[in-house]
C-alpha positions as CSV (number, residue, x, y, z in Angstrom):
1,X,-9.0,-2.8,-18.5
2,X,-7.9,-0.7,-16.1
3,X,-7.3,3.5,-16.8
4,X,-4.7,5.3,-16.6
5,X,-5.6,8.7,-14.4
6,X,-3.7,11.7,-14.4
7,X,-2.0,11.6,-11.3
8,X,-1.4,8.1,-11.7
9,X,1.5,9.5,-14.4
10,X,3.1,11.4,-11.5
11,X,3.7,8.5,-9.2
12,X,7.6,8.1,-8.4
13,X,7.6,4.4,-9.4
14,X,5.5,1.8,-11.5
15,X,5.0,-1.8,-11.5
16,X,7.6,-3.9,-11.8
17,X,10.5,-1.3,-11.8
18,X,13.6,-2.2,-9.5
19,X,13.8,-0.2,-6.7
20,X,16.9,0.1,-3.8
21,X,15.4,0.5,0.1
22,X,17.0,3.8,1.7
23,X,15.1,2.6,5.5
24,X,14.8,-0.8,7.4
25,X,11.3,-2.3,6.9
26,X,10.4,-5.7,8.7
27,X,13.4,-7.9,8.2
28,X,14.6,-6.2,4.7
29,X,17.8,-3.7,5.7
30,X,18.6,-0.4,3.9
31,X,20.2,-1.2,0.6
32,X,18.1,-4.3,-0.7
33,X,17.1,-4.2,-4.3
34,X,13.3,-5.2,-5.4
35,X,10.6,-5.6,-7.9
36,X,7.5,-3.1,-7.4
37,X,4.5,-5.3,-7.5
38,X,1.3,-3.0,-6.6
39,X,1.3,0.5,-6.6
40,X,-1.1,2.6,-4.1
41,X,-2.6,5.8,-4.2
42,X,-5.4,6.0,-1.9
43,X,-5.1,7.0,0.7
44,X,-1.5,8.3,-0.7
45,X,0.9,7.2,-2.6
46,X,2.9,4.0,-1.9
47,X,4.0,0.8,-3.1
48,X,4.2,-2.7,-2.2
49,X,7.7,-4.0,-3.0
50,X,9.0,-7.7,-3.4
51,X,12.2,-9.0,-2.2
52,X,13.2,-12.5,-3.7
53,X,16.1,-15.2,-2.7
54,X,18.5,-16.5,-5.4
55,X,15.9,-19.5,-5.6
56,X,13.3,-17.3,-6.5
57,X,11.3,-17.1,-3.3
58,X,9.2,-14.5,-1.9
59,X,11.2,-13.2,1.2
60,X,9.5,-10.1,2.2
61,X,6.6,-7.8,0.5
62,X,6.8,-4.6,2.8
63,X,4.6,-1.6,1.9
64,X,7.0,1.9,1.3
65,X,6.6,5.3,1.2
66,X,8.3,7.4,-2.1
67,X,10.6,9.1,-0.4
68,X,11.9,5.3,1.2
69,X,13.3,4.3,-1.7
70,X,14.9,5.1,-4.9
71,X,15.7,3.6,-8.4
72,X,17.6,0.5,-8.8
């Protein structure tokens, strides 16, 4: 079971929230809507993000910053 530590309640974004890219990363542009899927915070904060087709594959998984993106 994993624990929940106290700065781990002050990250910007959790697991599987939807989140909207506000930079270009690999091939995903500004403005693409994803899934959260792993959360970093050593050695800061980040989060790995997953962009899916309308047949449900995996397109991209780039790794962004907090201040990269915002809530879908």
């Amino acid at each position: 079971m994993k624990r929940l530590r106290a700065d781990w309640l002050k990250m910007k974004f959790q697991e599987l929230d939807g989140v909207k890219t506000l930079v270009r990363k690999d091939s995903t542009p500004i403005g693409s809507v994803g899934t959260v899927v792993c959360v970093f915070d050593n050695p800061h904060e980040a989060y790995m993000v997953e962009f899916i087709n309308a047949g449900g594959e995996t397109l991209d998984s780039p790794i962004y910053l907090p201040d990269e993106l915002e809530k879908a």
